[in-house]
C-alpha positions in Angstrom: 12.2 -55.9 -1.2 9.4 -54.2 0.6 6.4 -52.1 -0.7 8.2 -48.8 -0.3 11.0 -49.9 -2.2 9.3 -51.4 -5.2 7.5 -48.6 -5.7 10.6 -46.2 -5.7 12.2 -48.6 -8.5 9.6 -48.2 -11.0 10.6 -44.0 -10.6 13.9 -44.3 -9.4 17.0 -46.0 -10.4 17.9 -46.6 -6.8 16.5 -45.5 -3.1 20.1 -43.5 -3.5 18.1 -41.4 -6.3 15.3 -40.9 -4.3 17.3 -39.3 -1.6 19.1 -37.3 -3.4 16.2 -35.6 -5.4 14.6 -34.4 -1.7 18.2 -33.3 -0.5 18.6 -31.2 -3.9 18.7 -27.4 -3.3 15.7 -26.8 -5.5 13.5 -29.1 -3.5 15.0 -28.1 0.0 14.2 -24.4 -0.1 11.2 -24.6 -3.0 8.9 -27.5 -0.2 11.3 -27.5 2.0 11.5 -24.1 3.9 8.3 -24.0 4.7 7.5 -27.8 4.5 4.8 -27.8 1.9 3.4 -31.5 1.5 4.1 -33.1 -1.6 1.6 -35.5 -2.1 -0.3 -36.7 -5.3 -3.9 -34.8 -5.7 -5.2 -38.4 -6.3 -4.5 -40.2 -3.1 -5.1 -39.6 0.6 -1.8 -39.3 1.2 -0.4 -36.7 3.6 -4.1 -36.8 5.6 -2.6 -38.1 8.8 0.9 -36.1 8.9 1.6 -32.8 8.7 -0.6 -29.7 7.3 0.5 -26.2 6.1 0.9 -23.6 8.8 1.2 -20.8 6.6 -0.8 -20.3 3.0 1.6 -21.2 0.0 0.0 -18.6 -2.0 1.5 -16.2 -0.4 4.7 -17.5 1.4 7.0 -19.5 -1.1 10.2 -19.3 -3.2 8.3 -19.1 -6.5 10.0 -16.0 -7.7 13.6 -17.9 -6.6 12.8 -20.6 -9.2 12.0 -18.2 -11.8 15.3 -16.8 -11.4 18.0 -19.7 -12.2 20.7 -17.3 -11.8 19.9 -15.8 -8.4 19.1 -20.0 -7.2 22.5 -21.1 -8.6 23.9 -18.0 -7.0 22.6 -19.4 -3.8 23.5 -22.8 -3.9 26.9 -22.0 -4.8 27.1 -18.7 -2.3 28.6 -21.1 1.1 30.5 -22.9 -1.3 32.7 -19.8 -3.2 32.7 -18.6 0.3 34.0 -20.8 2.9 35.9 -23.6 0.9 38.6 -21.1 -0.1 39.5 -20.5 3.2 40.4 -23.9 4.2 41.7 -24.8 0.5 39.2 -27.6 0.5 36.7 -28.5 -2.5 34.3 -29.9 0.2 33.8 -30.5 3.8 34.5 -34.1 3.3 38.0 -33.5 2.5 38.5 -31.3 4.4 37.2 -33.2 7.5 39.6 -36.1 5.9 42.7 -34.1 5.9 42.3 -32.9 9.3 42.0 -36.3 11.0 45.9 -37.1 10.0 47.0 -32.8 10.8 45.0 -32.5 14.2 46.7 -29.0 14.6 45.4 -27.7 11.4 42.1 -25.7 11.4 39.5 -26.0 14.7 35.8 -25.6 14.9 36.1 -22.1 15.8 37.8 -21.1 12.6 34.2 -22.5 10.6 32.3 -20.6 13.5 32.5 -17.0 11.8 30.2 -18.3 9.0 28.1 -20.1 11.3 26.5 -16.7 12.4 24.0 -16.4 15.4 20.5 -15.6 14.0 17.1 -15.2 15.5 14.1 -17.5 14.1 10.2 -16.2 13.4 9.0 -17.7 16.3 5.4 -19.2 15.4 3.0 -20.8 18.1 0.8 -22.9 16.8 -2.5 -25.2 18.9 -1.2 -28.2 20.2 -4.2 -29.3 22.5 -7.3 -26.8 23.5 -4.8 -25.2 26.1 -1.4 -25.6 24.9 1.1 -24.3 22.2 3.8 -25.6 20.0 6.7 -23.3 19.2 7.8 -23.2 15.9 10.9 -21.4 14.9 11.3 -20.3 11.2 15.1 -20.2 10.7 16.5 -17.2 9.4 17.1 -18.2 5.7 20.7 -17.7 5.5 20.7 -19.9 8.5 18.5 -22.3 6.8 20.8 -22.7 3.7 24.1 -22.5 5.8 22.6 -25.9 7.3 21.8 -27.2 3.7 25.3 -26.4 2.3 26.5 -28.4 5.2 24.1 -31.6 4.8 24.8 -31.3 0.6 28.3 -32.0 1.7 27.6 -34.9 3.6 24.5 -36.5 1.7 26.3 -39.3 0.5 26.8 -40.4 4.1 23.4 -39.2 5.3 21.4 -41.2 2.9 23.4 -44.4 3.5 22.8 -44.3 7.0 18.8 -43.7 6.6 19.1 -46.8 3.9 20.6 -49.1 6.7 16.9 -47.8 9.0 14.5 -50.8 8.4 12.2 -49.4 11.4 11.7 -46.1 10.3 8.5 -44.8 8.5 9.5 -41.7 8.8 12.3 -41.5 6.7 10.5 -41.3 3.7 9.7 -37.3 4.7 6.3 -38.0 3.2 7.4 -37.6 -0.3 6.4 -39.6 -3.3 6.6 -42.3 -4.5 6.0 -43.1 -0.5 2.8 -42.1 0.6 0.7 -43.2 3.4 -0.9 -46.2 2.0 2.6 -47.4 1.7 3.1 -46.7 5.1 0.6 -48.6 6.2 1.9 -51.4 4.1 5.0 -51.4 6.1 3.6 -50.8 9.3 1.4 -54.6 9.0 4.4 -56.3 7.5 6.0 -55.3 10.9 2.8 -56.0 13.2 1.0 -58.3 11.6 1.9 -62.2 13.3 2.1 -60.8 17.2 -0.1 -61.2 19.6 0.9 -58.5 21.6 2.1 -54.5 21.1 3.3 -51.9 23.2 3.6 -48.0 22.1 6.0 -45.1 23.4 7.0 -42.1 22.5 9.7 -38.9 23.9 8.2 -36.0 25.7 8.1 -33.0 23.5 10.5 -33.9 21.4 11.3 -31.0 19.2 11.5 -28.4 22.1 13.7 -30.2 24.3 15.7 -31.9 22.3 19.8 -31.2 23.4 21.1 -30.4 19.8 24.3 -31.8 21.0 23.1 -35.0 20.9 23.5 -34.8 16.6 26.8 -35.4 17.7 26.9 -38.1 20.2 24.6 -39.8 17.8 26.8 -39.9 14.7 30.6 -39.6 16.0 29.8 -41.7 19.6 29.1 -40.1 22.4 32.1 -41.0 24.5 33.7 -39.6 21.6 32.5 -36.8 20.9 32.2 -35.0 24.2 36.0 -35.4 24.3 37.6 -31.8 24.0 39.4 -33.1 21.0 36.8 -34.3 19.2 34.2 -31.7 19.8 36.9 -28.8 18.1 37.0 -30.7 15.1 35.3 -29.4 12.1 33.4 -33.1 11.2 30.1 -33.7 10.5 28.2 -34.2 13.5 29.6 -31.0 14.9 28.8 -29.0 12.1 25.0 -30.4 11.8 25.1 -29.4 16.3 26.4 -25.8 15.3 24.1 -25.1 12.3 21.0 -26.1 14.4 22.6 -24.4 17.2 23.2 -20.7 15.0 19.5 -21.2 13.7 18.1 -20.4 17.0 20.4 -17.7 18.5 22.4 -20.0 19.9 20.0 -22.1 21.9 21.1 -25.7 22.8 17.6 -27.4 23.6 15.0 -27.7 20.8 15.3 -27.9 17.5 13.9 -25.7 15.0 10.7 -27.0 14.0 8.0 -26.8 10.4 11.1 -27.2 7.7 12.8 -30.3 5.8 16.1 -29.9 6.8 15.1 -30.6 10.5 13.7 -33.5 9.8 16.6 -34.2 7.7 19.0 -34.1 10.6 16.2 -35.6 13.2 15.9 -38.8 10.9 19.6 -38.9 10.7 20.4 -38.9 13.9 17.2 -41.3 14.8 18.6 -44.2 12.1 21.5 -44.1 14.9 19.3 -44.8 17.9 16.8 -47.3 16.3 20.6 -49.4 15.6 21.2 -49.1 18.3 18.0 -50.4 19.6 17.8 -53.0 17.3 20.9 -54.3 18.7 19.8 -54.2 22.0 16.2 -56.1 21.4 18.4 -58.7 19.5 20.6 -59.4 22.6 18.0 -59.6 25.4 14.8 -60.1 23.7 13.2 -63.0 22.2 12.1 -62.0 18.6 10.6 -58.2 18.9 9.6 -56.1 15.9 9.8 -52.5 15.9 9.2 -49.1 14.0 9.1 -45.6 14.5 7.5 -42.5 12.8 9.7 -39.7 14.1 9.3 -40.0 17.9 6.7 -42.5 18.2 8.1 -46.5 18.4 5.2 -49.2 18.1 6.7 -53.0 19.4 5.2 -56.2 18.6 6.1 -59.1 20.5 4.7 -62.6 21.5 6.8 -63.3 24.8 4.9 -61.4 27.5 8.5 -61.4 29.3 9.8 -59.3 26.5 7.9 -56.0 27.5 9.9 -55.9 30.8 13.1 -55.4 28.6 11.4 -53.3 25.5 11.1 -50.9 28.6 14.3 -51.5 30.4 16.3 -51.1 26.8 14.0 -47.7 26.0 14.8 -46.3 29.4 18.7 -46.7 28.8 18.7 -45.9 25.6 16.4 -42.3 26.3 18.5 -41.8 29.7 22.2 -41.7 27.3 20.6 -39.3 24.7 18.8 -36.8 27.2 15.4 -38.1 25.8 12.1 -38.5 28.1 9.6 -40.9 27.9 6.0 -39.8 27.9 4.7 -41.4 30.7 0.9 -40.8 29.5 1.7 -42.0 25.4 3.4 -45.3 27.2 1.1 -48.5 27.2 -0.1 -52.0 25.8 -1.7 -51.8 23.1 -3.8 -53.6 20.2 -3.4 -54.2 16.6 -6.7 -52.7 16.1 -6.2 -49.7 17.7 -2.6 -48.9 15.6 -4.9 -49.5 12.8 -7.7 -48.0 13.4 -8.8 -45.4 10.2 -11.4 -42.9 9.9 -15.0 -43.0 7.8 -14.9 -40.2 6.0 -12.4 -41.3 3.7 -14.2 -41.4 0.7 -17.6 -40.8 2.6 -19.5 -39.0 -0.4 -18.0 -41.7 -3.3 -19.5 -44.3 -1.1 -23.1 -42.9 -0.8 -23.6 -43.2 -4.3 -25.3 -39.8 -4.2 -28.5 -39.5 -7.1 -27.4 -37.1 -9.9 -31.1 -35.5 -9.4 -30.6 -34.9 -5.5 -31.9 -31.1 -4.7 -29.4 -28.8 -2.7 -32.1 -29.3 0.4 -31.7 -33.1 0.2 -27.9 -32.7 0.3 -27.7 -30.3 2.9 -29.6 -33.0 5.1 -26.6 -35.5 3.8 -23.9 -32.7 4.4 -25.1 -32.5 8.2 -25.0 -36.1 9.1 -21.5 -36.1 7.0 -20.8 -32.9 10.2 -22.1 -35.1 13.2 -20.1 -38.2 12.6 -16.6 -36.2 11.7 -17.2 -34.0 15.3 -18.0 -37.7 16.3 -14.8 -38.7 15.3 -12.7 -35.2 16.6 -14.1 -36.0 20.0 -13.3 -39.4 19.9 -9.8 -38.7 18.9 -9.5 -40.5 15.1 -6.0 -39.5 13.9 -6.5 -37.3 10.9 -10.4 -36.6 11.4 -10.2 -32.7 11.6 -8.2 -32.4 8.2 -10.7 -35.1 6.4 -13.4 -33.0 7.2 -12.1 -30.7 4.3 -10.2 -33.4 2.1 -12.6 -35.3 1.4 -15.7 -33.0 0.3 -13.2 -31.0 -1.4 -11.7 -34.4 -3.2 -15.5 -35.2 -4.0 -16.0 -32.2 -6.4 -13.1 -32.3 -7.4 -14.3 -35.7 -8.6 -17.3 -34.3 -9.8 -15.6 -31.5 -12.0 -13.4 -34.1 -13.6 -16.5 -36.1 -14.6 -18.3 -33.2 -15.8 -15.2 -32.5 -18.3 -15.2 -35.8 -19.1 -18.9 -35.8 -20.1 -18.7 -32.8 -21.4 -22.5 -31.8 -20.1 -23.5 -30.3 -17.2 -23.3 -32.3 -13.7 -26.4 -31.5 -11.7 -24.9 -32.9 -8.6 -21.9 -31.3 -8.7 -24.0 -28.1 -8.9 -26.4 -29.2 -6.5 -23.3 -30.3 -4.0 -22.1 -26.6 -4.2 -25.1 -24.6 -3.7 -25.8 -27.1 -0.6 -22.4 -25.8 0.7 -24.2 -22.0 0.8 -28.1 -23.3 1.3 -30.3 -21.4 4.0 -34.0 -22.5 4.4 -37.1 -20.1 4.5 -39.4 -20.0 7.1 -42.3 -20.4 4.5 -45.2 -21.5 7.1 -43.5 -19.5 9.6 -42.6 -15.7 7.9 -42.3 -14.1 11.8 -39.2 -16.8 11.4 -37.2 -14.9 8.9 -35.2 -12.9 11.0 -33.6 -15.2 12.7 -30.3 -15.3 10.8 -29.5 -19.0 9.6 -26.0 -19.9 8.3 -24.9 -22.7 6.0 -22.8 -25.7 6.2 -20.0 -23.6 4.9 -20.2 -21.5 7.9 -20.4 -24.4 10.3 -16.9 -25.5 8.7 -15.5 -21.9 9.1 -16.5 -22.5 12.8 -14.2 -26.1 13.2 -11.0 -23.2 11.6 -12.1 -21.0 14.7 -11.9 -24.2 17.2 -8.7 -25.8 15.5 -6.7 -23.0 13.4 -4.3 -25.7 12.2 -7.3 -27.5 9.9 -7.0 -23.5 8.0 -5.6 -24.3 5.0 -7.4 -27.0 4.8 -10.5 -24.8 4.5 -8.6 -22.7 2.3 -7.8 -25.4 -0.2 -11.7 -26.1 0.0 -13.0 -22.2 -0.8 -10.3 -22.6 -3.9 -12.1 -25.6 -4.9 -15.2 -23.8 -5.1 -13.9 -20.9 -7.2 -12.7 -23.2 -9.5 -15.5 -25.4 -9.7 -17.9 -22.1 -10.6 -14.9 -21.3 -13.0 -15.1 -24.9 -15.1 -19.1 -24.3 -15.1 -19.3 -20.4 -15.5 -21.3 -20.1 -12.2 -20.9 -16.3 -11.9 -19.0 -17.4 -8.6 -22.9 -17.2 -7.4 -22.2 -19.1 -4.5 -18.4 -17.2 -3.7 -20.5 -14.2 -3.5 -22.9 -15.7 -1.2 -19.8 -16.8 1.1 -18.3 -13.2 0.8 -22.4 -12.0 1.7 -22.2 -13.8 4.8 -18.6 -13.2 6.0 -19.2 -9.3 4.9 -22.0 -8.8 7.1 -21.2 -6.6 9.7 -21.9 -7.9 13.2 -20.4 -11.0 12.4 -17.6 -9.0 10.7 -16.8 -6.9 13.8 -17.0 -10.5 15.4 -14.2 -12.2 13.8 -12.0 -9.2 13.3 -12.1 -9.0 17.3 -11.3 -12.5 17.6 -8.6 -11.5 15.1 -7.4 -8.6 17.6 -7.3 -10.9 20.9 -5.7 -13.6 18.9 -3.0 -11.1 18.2 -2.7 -9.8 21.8 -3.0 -13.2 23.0 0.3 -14.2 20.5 -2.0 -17.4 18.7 -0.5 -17.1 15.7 -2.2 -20.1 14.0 -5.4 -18.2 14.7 -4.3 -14.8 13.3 -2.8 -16.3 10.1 -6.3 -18.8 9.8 -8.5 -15.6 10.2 -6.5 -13.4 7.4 -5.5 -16.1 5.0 -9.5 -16.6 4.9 -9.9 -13.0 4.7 -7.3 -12.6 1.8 -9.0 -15.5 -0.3 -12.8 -14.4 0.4 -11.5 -10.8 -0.6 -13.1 -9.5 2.7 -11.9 -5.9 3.2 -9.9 -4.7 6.1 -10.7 -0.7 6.9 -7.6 1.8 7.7 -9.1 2.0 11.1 -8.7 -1.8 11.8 -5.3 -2.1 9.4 -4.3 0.4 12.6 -5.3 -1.7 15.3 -3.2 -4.9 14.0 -0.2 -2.8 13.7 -0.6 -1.2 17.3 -1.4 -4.9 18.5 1.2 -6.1 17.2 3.3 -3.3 18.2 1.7 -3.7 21.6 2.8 -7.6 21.7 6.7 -6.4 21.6 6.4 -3.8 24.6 5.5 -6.9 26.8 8.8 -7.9 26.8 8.0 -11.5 25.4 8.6 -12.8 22.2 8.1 -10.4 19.0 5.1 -11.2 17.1 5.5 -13.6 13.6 6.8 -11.5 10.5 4.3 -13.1 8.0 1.3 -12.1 10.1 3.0 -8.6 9.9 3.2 -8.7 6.4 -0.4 -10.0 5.7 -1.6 -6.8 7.3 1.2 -4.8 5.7 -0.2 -5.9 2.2 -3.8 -4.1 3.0 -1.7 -1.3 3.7 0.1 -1.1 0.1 -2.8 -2.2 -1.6 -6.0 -1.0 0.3 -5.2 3.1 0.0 -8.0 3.8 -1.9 -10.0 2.9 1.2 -10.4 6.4 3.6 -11.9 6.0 7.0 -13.9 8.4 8.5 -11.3 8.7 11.3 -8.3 8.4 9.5 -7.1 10.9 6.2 -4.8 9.0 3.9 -1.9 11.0 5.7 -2.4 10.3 8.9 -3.3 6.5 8.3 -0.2 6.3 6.5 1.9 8.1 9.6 0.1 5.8 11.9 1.0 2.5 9.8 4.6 3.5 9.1 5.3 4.7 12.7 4.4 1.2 14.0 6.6 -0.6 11.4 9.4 1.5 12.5 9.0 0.2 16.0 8.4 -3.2 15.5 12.3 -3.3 13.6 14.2 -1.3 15.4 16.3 -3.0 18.6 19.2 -2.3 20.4 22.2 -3.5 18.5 24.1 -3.9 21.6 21.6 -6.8 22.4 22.9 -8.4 19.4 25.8 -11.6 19.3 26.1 -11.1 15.9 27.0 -7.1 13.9 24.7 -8.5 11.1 21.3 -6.0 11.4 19.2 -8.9 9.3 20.7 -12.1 11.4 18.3 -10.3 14.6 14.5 -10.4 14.7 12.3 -9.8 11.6 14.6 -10.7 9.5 11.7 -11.2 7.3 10.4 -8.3 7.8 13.2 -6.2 7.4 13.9 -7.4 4.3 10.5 -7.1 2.8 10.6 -3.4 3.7 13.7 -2.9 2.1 12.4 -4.6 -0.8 9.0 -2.4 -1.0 11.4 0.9 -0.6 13.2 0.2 -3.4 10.8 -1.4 -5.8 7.6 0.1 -5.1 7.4 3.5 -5.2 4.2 4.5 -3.4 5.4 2.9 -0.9 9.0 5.1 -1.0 6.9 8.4 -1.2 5.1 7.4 1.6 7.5 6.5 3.7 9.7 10.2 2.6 6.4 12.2 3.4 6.2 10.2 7.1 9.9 11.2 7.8 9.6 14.7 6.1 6.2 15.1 8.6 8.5 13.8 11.8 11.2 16.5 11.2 8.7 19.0 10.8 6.7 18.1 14.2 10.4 17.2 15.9 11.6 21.5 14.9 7.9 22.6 16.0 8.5 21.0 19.1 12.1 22.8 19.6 14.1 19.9 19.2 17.1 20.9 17.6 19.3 18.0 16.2 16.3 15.1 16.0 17.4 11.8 14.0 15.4 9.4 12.7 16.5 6.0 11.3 14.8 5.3 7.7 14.4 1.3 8.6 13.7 1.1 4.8 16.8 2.4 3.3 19.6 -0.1 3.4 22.4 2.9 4.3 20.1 4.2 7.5 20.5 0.5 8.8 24.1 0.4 7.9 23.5 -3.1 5.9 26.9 -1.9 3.3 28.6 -4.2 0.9 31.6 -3.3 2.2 30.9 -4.7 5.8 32.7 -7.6 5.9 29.4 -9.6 7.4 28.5 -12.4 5.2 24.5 -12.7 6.3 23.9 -8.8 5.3 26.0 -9.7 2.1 23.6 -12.7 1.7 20.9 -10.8 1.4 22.0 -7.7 -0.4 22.1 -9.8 -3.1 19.3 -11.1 -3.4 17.8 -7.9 -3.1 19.7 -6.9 -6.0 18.3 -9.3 -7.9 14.6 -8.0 -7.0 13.5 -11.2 -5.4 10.9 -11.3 -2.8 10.2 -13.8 -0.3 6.2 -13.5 -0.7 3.9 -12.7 -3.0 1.7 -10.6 -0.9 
């Protein structure tokens, strides 16, 4: 029994357990939607994998959970709905039954709830000059996909027990962690003399969503015509992903659990495969893989001739592409390899009487050797940067509980964070604007927006550190002081404007989640700008700008009112602001596959607007005086019969209960119920 699994006993009854809990409904859409880490607060886990894209304040299914009604409503919604029609109680069965009456029902009688819907498409850095896509499914897509694996988790999670070589599997949920990991990873390496690493060319985006199928049913199998009209579970898995992204047969969408689900489902098949191979040609080779990367240790210096031959095969059948430039020898010490700031502050021993000068001087050096460490390329070096200062006060705090006194380090450790020096000898020096440390971190979001949350999670820190020792959030305000001044203001709200125009969503979330948590104020003029940005973003005929971007901005719009520009009178700002919405969520319907208005772009959006019109209403007289002021200018102007679509009222869309369209019907529902997919 290895690391990982005697870890899960002492939890779980069985790995089976384990599974099952990270499959569940609750934990699939509640961490799973948007992929929230779920790591312990007292480990390092989660450093070296994935990070939040989006904050989780403000994006999550909190209000879902509070409503056990609505969730069961959800969970059981695919179930009360498609069973029925094939008199089945689950897919299973149903699959079953159709194997011995192969004239019975067809994949294209399961297609009608398998709707086409269009994703939030999301770019995120992937190096200094390239982009990730990540597509946000639509969420009745997203649970249409979960219904489907629920049905087949029994098989699923017997296949990824059979994967010995993956790391991966574990979906970086507890009891596994990284330390585990690493565990495994030696256990594997450890004994060779010699190692060779690979990995697929852009994985995600080119990945041939057919291949779920060849994977689990055999590909000579399944590209039969008989085989790929059968409703079974490979082909249901290729068509979910498929309807997730309009349609699209290459890539996968990307930043949720249930892709990683499939992804590590399919993958168990390949390493098997692989295995088998290795065993038949190779002297004794040992292997893992974490997602797309495979790490080989071997002794026979003959082997590596047929490691590669085996991979190229192997990548050739399932449409995968070696990257040429991630393919090479390697050593132990460089798959090993670890960064120093883990636990950098614990290990200096810091004196509890240190000054906040002295440990500015400490926090400096601490800077130099993590940029050290980013330009040298250290795996999880940008993201420790954060972690571990903000694990250090957090260390702090709980020893000053614990004490019960005041910690003068902890104080001193915070006030270092916001310390500037005076130019005492030197008063002709003073205005020459200095910035502190905190600033200089603020700087490493602007470089790498994907490290944002990370600095998020730090400024919380802070607040509740000045909280526990009733600080007066002195050194919040100072951070607000700095951020609020206005050249550097204007600065970073332009940034925040070319961002937009130049689509870097990473960048435009990073900038307003910071915003958001700092309190820093956005003016109607600049609340105007975004929104004709973004609008501006849509004419280009490229992809539509990111909904929760949209409705970051859109909250300083419902909640900022009391803030008139000189340019702009509340009226006029709030023409401006609603005109712009209207354009970003109107499209052709005729450039639709599907009759469903929310399976199309901004679902998100769409639905949030609906939800303001009917709950909130300052926002509903807002958006009656807008329309009220277009018909008035529309007659001025002569035009007789003008029409204007209310894109906030349900019947102006047509979204009716009475529509036969299951995705509208989805979500009428859970508008009924009042819930809202942020908390904006």
């Amino acid at each position: 029994m290895d690391d990982r699994e005697d870890k899960m006993k002492k939890i779980y009854k069985s790995e089976f357990d384990y599974y099952k809990e990270i499959f569940s409904w609750k934990n699939a859409i509640e961490k799973g939607y948007y992929d929230f880490p779920n790591y312990s607060t007292s480990d390092w886990d989660g450093i070296y994998s994935t990070v939040n894209y989006l904050p989780e304040k403000y994006f999550n299914f909190n209000q879902l959970l509070g409503k056990p009604e609505l969730f069961n409503k959800i969970e059981n919604y695919f179930a009360n709905v498609i069973l029925p029609s094939f008199n089945a109680t689950s897919l299973e069965k149903l699959e079953n039954s159709l194997e011995k009456s192969p004239n019975a029902h067809k994949l294209g009688d399961f297609n009608k709830y398998l709707e086409f819907t269009h994703p939030i498409i999301f770019k995120i850095p992937k190096t200094k000059d390239t982009r990730r896509i990540l597509k946000c499914p639509n969420f009745y897509a997203y649970c249409m996909l979960l219904f489907i694996i629920d049905q087949y988790k029994t098989r699923i999670i017997k296949m990824l027990e059979k994967d010995h070589h993956a790391i991966s599997n574990n979906f970086n949920y507890l009891p596994s962690s990284y330390s585990i990991n690493q565990r495994i990873q030696d256990s594997i390496l450890i004994g060779h003399s010699k190692f060779f690493k690979t990995d697929f060319t852009n994985f995600y985006p080119t990945f041939y969503t057919h291949v779920i199928s060849w994977l689990i049913c055999n590909k000579k199998k399944a590209k039969r015509k008989d085989s790929w009209e059968k409703i079974n579970f490979g082909n249901l898995m290729d068509k979910a992903v498929e309807r997730e992204q309009d349609g699209e047969t290459h890539g996968v969408p990307t930043g949720n659990l249930l892709t990683r689900i499939v992804i590590e489902t399919i993958m168990s098949k390949f390493d098997l495969e692989l295995e088998d191979e290795l065993r038949k040609r190779c002297h004794k080779v040992s292997f893992y893989r974490y997602v797309d990367d495979f790490y080989f240790a071997y002794n026979d210096p003959r082997d590596i001739i047929e490691i590669k031959q085996i991979m190229d095969s192997l990548t050739s059948k399932y449409d995968f592409t070696l990257n040429g430039s991630k393919t090479m020898e390697t050593t132990y010490l460089k798959i090993s390899s670890g960064s120093r700031l883990v636990d950098y502050f614990s290990n200096l021993n810091l004196d509890n009487e240190l000054e906040p000068k002295d440990i500015a001087n400490v926090l400096n050096t601490y800077y130099m050797i993590a940029n050290k460490e980013i330009s040298n390329g250290i795996k999880g070096a940008d993201k420790l940067v954060f972690v571990s200062l903000k694990r250090y006060l957090e260390r702090l705090l709980r020893d000053n509980q614990k004490n019960g006194q005041k910690n003068n380090l902890l104080q001193s450790m915070l006030d270092a964070l916001l310390y500037t020096d005076s130019y005492r000898r030197y008063p002709f020096l003073d205005n020459i604007i200095q910035y502190p440390f905190i600033m200089k971190l603020f700087q490493m979001v602007l470089d790498n927006a994907q490290v944002a949350m990370k600095f998020v999670e730090l400024i919380k820190t802070i607040k509740k550190c000045e909280v526990k020792m009733n600080d007066n959030f002195r050194n919040l305000k100072k951070m607000q002081f700095f951020f609020n001044r206005k050249p550097f203001k204007e600065l970073i709200f332009n940034k925040l404007i070319q961002y937009i125009h130049q689509r870097k969503n990473q960048e435009t979330i990073a900038i307003l989640t910071v915003f958001l948590e700092l309190n820093i104020k956005l003016s109607h003029d600049q609340i105007i700008r975004c929104f004709k940005a973004f609008s501006d973003c849509e004419k280009d005929g490229y992809d539509e700008y990111d909904d929760f971007s949209i409705l970051m901005v859109l909250h300083y719009f419902l909640h900022q009112n009391k803030c008139i520009s000189a340019k702009y009178g509340s009226g006029i700002f709030d023409s401006w602001v609603i005109h712009y919405l209207f354009e970003l969520v109107s499209e052709d319907r005729n450039m639709l596959k599907t009759n469903d208005y929310m399976a199309g772009k901004h679902w998100l959006l769409k639905y949030q607007l609906f939800y303001y019109y009917k709950y909130d209403p300052i926002f509903n007289k807002r958006v009656h005086k807008y329309i009220a002021s277009w018909y008035k200018i529309q007659h001025q102007l002569g035009n007789k019969n003008p029409k204007l679509i209310n894109f906030c009222d349900l019947n102006h869309v047509h979204v009716v209960k009475n529509n036969n369209r299951t995705i509208d019907q989805f979500y009428l529902e859970l508008l009924g119920k009042k819930f809202s997919f942020t908390t904006l």
